[in-house]
C-alpha positions, 0 to 999 in steps of 0.5 A: 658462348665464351666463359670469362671469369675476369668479367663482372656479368655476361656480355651479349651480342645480337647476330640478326641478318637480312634474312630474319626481316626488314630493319624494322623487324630486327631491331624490335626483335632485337630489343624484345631479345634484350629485355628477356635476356636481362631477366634471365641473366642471372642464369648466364655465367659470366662470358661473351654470348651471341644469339641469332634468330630465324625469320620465325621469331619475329612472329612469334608472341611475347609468350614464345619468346619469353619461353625460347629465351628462358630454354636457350639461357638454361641451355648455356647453363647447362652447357658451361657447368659440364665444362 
């Protein structure tokens, strides 16, 4: 996470290697994570964000990675206003 004030919105990036799955599996995973980070981007201070994934998130439901999503954004939030 890097804060940037000079930005209009967050900026995020996805770092999914090999070892999250087959190429298949990560670009899904890839674009789940984005559609759940748009929703909560209200939450995210404008700034450059990357987020990575374990194998385990791609079996995980819509449901768990709706709510890790949610945790990790409220986390960042946390996080930016102590700074």
């Amino acid at each position: 996470m890097l804060l940037d004030s000079s930005l209009a919105h967050p900026h995020v990036g996805y770092a999914l290697g090999r070892h999250v799955g087959v190429a298949v599996r990560r670009n899904r995973l890839r674009r789940q994570l984005r559609v759940l980070l748009k929703t909560h981007e209200t939450l995210l201070q404008p700034g450059f964000y990357v987020f990575g994934a374990s194998p385990q998130a791609t079996k995980a439901t819509a449901q768990q990675l709706a709510a890790a999503v949610q945790n990790i954004a409220q986390s960042c939030r946390s996080k930016a206003s102590q700074s």
